[in-house]
C-alpha positions in Angstrom: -108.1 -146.4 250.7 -111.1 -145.8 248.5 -113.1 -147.8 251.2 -112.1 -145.5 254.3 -113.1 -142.7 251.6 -116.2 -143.9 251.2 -117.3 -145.2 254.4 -116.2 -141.3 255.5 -118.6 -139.9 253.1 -121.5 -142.3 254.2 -120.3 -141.4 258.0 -120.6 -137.3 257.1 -123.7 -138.1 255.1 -125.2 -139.5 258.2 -124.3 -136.7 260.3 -125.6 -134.4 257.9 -129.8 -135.9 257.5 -129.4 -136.1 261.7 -128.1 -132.5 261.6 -131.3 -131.9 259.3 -133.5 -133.8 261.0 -133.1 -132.4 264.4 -133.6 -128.9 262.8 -136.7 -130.0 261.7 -137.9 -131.3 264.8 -136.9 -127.9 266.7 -138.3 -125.8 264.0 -141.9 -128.1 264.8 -141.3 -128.0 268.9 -140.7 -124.1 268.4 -143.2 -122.7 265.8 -145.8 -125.4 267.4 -148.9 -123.4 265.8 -147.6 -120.2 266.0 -146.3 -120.9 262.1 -149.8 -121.3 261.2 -151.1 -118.4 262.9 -148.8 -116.3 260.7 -151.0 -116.5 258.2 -154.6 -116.9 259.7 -157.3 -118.3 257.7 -156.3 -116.6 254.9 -152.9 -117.1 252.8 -151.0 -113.6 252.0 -148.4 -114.9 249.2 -146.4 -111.7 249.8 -145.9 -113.1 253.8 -145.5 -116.4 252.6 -142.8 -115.0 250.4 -140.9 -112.9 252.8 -141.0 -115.7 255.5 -139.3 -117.8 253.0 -136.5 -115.4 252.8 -135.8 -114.2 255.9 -135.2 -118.0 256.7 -133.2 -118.6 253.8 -131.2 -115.8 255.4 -131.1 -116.3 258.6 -130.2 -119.8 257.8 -127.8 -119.1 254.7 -129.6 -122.4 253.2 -132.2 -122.8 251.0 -132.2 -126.5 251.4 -132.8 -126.6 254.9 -135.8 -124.2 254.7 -136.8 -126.1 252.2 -136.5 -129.4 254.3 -137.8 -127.5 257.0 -141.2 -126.2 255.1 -141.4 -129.7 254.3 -141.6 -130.9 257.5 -143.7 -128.5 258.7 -146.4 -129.2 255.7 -146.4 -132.5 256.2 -145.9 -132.9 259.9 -148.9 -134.9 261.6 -150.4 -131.5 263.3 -150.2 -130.0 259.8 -148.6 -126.7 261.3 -149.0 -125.0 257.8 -151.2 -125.7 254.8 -149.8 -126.1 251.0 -150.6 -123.5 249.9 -148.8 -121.6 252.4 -145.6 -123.7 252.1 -145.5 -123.3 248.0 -145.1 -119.1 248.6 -142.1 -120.4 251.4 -140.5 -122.3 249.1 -140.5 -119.5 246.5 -139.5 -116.9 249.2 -136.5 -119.5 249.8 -135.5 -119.5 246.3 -135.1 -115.6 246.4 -133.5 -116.0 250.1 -130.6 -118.3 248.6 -129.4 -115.5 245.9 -127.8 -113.1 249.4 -125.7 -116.8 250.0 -124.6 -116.7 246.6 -124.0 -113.0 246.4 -121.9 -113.3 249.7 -120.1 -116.5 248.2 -119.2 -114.2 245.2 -117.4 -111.4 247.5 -115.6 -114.2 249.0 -113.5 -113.9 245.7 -112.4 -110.0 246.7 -108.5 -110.5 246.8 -108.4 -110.9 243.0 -110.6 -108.8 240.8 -110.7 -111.1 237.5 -112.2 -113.8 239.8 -114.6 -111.6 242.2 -115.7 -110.5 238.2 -116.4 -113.7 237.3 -118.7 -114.8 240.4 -120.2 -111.6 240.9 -121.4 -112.3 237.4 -122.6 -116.0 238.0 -124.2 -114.6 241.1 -126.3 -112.2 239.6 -126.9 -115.0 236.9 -128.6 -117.4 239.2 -130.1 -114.1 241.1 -132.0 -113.1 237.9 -133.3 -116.5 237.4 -134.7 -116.9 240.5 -136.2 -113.4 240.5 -138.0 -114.5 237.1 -139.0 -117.1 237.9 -140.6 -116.3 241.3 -141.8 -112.9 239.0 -143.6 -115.6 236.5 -145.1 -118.1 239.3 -146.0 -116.2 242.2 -148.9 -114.5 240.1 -149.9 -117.3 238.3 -150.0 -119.5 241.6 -151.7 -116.6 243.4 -154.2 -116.1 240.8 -155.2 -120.1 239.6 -153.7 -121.9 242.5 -152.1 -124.7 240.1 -149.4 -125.9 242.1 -151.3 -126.5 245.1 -154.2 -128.3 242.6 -150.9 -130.2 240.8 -149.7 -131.2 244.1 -153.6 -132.3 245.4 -153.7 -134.4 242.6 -150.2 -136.0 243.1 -151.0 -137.3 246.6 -155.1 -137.6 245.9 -154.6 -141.8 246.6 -152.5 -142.0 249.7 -154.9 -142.1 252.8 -152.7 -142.7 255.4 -154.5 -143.8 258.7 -153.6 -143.1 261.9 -150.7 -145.9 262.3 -150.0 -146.5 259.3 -146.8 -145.4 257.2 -147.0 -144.4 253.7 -145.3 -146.4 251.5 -145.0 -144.2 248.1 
């Protein structure tokens, strides 16, 4: 029994990165460089930001536009830069707190427990604002995370066919 429940969970599991996976790859075969474009040049945090969550929203997941930034930061055409992926990724942290807020009116039918996620929703909302509030300036304004994450990858030159082992 706790075999079949496992192997059920790897199964799902499975199911779930190739769900992920082929998102990515049809987010990358239908931005192509248009993503890229978005910005120009020159990197708006305040777009970056409000890309981030309208695709949080459309997608009610801010893992997948996470996984999905990813992808398109590190794809092999480079469709965006860092720099423009760090203000996505804080754009899908804001994004994530309308799933949770719609989560918490899921609990409507009794109004001790719609009290009690409403108020964990708006906890997690506030944290996210703040924290967003605290970084986006101070990444706008030094650019340390895109330095932090230069330095974190400065050693891995990855030729043409080779993989990165890291």
């Amino acid at each position: 029994m706790l075999a079949a429940g496992i192997l059920g969970v790897a199964f799902l599991l499975y199911w779930f990165l190739f769900g992920l996976d082929l998102l990515g790859n049809g987010a990358k075969v239908m931005s192509g460089c248009k993503a890229g474009e978005l910005f120009g040049d020159d990197t708006n945090p305040i777009a970056g930001l409000m890309v981030g969550i309208l695709a949080t929203v459309l997608l009610q997941s801010s893992s997948t536009t996470t996984s999905i930034i990813v992808s398109l930061v590190g794809g092999e055409d480079g469709t965006i830069s860092v720099e423009q992926g760090i203000y996505m990724v804080m754009g899908a942290n804001i994004g994530t707190s309308v799933t949770n807020t719609i989560v918490a009116m899921g609990q409507m039918g009794d109004g001790d427990q719609l009290e009690r996620a409403f108020a964990g929703a708006t906890v997690h909302d506030m944290f996210n604002f703040m924290t967003v509030a605290v970084l986006l300036p101070v990444e706008a304004i030094t650019g340390y995370l895109n330095a932090l994450t230069k330095a974190m990858v400065k050693n891995a030159d990855v030729k043409d066919d080779e993989k990165w082992e890291g």
